[in-house]
C-alpha positions as CSV (number, residue, x, y, z in Angstrom):
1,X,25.3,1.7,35.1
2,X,25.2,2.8,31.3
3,X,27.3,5.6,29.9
4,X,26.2,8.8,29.7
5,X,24.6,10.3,26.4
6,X,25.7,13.6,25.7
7,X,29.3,15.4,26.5
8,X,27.7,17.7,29.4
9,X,24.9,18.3,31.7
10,X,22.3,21.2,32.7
11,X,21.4,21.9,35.9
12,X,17.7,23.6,34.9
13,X,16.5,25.4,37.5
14,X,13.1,27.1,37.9
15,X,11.2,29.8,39.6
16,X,8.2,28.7,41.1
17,X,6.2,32.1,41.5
18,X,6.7,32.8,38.0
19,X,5.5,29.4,37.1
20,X,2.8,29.4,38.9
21,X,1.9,33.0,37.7
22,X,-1.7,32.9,36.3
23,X,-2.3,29.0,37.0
24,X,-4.5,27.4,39.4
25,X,-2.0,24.8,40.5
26,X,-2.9,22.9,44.2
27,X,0.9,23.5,44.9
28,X,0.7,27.1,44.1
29,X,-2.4,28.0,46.1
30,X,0.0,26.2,49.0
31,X,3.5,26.9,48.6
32,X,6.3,26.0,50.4
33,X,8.3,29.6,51.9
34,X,11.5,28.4,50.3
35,X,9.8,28.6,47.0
36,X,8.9,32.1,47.2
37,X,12.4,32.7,47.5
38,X,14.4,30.1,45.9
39,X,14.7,28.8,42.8
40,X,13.9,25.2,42.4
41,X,15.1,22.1,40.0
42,X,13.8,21.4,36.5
43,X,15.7,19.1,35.9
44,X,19.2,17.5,35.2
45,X,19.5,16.6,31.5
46,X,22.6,15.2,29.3
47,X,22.8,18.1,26.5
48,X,25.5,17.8,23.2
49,X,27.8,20.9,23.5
50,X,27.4,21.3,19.8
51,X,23.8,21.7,20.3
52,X,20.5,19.5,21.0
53,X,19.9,17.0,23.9
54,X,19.6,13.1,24.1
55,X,15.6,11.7,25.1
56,X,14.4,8.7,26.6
57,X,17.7,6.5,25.7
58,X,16.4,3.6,27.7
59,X,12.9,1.7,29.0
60,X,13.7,1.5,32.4
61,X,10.4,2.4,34.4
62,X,10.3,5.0,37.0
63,X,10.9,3.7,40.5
64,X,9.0,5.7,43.0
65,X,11.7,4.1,45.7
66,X,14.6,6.8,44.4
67,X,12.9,9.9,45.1
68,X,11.8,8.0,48.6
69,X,15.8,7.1,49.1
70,X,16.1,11.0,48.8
71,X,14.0,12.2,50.8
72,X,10.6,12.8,50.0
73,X,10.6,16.3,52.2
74,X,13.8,17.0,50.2
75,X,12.5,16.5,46.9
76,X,9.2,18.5,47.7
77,X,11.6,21.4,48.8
78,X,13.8,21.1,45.9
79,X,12.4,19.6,42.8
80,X,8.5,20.6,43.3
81,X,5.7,19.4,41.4
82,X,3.1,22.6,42.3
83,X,0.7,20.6,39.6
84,X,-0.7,18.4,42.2
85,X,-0.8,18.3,45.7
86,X,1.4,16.4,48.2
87,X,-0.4,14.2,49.2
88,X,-2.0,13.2,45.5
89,X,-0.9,9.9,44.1
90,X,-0.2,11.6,41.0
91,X,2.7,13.7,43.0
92,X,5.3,12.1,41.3
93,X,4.7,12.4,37.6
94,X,6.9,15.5,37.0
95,X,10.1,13.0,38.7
96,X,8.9,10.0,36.5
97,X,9.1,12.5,33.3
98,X,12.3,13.6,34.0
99,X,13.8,10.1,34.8
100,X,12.2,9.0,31.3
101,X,13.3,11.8,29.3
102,X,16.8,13.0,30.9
103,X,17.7,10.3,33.5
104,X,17.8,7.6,31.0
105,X,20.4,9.6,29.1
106,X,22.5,10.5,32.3
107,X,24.1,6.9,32.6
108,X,23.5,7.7,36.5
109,X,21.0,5.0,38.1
110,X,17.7,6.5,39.3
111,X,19.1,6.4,42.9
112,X,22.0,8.6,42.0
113,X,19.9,10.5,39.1
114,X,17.8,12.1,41.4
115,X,20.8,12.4,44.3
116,X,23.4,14.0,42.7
117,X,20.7,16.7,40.8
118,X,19.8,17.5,44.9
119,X,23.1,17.6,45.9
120,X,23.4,20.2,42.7
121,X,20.9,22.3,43.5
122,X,22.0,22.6,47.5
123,X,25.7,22.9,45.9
124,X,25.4,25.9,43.2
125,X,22.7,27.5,46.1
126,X,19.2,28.8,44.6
């Protein structure tokens, strides 16, 4: 694939009870255990060590296939999106941003974007 943009990566985690603190969220009237206890992904994003962060460095669309290569239970458990429901078509939106945004910087393809930010998360532990 491409070459990274940036000199480093963050691993941005989140904490899904604090996020959904005060919202009315379908994910956060239903949550998964693990997120009560567990912090979750942001995201993975290409960051400059001496400060700031590449965006959106290419056009290459969002393909729903990569989060379904990893697992869509996995995803859900990992790298939630508590603004919609499961089953809502819209599900996905929060993975397409961060493939626009950061992926496109990471000089990863979508397939191993969205992997190796999993395999992360399960690696450093939540």
């Amino acid at each position: 694939h491409s070459t990274m943009t940036g000199d480093l990566y963050v691993l941005a985690y989140t904490f899904t009870p604090e996020f959904c603190y005060g919202n009315d969220y379908p994910g956060c009237a239903k949550p998964l255990p693990f997120w009560k206890n567990h912090f979750t992904l942001h995201g993975l994003w290409p960051q400059y060590s001496a400060g700031g962060y590449p965006q959106t460095c290419t056009t290459e669309a969002y393909d729903v296939n990569s989060a379904k290569n990893v697992g869509m239970e996995t995803m859900i458990q990992y790298w939630p999106d508590v603004q919609y429901a499961y089953d809502d078509p819209e599900y996905d939106q929060f993975w397409e941003h961060e493939w626009s945004k950061h992926g496109t910087c990471s000089g990863l393809s979508q397939d191993d974007y969205f992997q190796t930010a999993i395999n992360m998360i399960k690696s450093f532990g939540t």
